[in-house]
N, C-alpha and C positions, 0 to 999 in steps of 0.2 A: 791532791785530796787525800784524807785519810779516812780508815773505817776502826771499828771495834769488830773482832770478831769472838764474841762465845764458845766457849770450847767446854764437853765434857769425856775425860777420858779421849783427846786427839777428836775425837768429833765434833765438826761445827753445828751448833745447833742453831745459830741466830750471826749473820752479817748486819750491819749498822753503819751508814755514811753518814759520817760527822760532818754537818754544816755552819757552822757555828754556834749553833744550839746547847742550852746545856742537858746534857744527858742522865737522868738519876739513874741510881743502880740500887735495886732491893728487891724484897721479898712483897712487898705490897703490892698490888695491883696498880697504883697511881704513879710508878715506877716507869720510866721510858722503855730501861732495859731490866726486865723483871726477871728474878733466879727464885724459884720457886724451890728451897730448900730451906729444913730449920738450921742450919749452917749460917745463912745469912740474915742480919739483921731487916727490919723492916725497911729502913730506908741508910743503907749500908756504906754508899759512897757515891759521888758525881765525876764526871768528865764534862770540860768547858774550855771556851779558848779563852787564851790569855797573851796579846800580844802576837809574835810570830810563832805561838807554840799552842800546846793542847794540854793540859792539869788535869792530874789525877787526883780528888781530894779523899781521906776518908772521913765520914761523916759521923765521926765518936761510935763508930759500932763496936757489938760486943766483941765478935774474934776477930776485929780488925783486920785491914787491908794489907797484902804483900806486895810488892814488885819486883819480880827477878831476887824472888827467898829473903830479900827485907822489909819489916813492916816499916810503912811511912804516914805520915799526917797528911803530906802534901806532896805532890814531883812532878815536876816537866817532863812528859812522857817522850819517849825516841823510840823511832823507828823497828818493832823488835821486841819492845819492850810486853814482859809477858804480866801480869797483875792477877792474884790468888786472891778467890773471894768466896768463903765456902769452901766446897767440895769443886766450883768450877774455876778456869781460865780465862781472862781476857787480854786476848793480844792486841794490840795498837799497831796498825800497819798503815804505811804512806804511798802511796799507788798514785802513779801519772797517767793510767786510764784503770777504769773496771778491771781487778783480777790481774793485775801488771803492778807486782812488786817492783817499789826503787828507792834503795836506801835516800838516794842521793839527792829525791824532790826534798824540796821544804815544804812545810805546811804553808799553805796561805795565809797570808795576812786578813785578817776576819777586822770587816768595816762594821761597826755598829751605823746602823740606821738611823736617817739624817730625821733627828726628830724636834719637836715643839721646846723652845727652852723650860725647861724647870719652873715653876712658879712656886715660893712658899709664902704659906699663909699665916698669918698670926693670928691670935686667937678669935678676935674679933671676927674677923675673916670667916674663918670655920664656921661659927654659930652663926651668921650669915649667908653661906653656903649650905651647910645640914636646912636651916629652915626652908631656902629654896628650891632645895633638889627635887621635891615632889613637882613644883613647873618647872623647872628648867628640863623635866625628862623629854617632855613633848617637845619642847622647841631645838633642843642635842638632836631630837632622833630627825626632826624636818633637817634641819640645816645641815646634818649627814645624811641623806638622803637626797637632797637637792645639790652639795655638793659633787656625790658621785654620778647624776644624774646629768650635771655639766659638765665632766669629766669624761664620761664615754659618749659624750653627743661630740665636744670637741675634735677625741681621739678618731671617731669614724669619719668629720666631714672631712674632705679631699682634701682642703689645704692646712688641716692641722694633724697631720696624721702619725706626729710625731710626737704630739703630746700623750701623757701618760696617763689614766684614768686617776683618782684623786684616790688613796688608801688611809685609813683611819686603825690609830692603834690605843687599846684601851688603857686606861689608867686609875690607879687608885688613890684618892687624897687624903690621908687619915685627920678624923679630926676629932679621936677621943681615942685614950691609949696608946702605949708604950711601943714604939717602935725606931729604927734607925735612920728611916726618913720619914720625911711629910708628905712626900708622892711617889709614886713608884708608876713606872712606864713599861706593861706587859708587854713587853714583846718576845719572850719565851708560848709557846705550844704550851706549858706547864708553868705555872708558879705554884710554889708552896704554901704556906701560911702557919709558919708557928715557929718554936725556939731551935729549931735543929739547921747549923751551919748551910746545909744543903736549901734553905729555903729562901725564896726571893722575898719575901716581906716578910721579915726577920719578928719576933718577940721578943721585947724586955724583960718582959717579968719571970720571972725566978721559976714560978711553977705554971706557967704555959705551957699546955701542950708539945710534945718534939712535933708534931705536923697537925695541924689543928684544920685545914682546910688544902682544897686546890681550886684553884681557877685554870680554868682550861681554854684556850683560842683555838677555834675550828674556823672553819669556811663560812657558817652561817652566824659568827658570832661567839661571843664569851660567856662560858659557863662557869658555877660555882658548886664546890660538894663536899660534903663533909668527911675529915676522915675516918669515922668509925661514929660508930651509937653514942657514944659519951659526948662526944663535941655537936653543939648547937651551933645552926646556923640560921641566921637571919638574916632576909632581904627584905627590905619596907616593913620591917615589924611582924612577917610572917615566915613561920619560920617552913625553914626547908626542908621536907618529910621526908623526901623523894633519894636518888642515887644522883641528882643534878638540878640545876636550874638553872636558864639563861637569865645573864643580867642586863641590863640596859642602860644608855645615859641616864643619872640622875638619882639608880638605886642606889639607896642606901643599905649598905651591909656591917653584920653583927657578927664577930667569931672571939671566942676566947679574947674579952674582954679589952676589943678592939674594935672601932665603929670608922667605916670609909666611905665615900662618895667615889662611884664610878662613873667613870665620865671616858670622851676619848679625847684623840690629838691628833693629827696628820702626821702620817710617818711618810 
């Protein structure tokens, strides 16, 4: 296993175990790992796996990312390895239990979770799906609902007790607007939403937003929010006033002139 530890001035202020997840690092609040200095950029740099290893990226910030007194774009991090961001320190340490340094573990190999194949839509498709999504909300939320419902009836009677209750992972289908794909499968705690490297559903267009929105996965479900005053968000045509909204199968969302259908998938 490996962690991030935060350092200022030799004091940790923040331990982090990296699960496969990708980590942002900034000064925003929407930030996994937040450094609350004008030193760091808003949304300043990421840590993610890659393979049998763990990437430090930086994310075009202004005083840019060091590692061991070189600035880098990108690096396969090692054991050790110390990363200047700001005024503070991020060490990257490999540990074979809690607090039990060892150069000599490897990182884990990080399995992506076994998920629904990809489906892309053509345009027809799209304009077919957007007009349906207001019914299809209800019949997403029954048939996930009814799924998990048979999934922990199974899991508890005696003779199946080895089956695993049914998990549902959300997704976004875009079907107006510039983007790198046509679906994208949330399965980060955090996705992004705008032109900045660091984000999981990328912007084309030249002058999008650097982070235009985030959708957030909790325990009770997917949430959507905007990242500041300037950026509108809309779900079902109404827009989102609030510091959050959960979304549901079937809504349809509006950011920085980009229009998607949320739906889920079985992961």
């Amino acid at each position: 296993m490996a962690k991030l530890f935060l350092k200022f001035e030799d004091r940790v202020l923040q331990e982090l175990l990296l699960s496969g997840r990708t980590v942002t690092i900034g000064r925003q609040p929407d930030n996994i790992l937040r450094i609350d200095n004008p030193a760091v950029s808003g949304h300043h740099a990421k840590v993610y796996a890659e393979g049998d290893h763990y990437v430090l990226e930086d994310a075009e910030s202004f005083n840019g990312t060091h590692v061991n007194g070189q600035r880098i774009g990108k690096v396969v991090l090692k054991d050790g390895d110390s990363a200047t961001i700001g005024k503070h320190t991020i060490e990257f340490r490999v540990a074979a239990e809690y607090g039990i340094l060892d150069s000599s573990v490897q990182v884990p190999k990080i399995k992506p979770p076994q998920l629904a194949p990809t489906v892309f839509l053509d345009t027809a498709k799209a304009k077919e799906l957007l007009a349906a999504a207001a019914a299809a909300a209800a019949t997403s939320n029954a048939s996930t609902a009814a799924v998990q419902t048979i999934g922990t009836a199974q899991s508890q009677s005696p003779g199946n007790r080895a089956l695993a209750v049914h998990q549902t992972v959300g997704t976004l289908t875009i079907v107006k607007g510039r983007t790198y794909q046509e679906r994208y499968i949330l399965t980060s705690k955090l996705t992004l939403i705008g032109r900045s490297k660091m984000a999981g559903i990328r912007l084309r267009r030249w002058f999008a937003p650097h982070v235009a929105a985030s959708i957030y996965r909790a325990e009770d479900g997917y949430f959507i929010a905007p990242s500041g005053d300037k950026v509108k968000v809309r779900v079902n045509d109404a827009l989102v006033d609030g510091s959050k909204k959960q979304i549901e199968a079937g809504d349809v969302i509006e950011v920085a002139g980009v229009k998607g259908v949320f739906g889920f998938c079985e992961g």
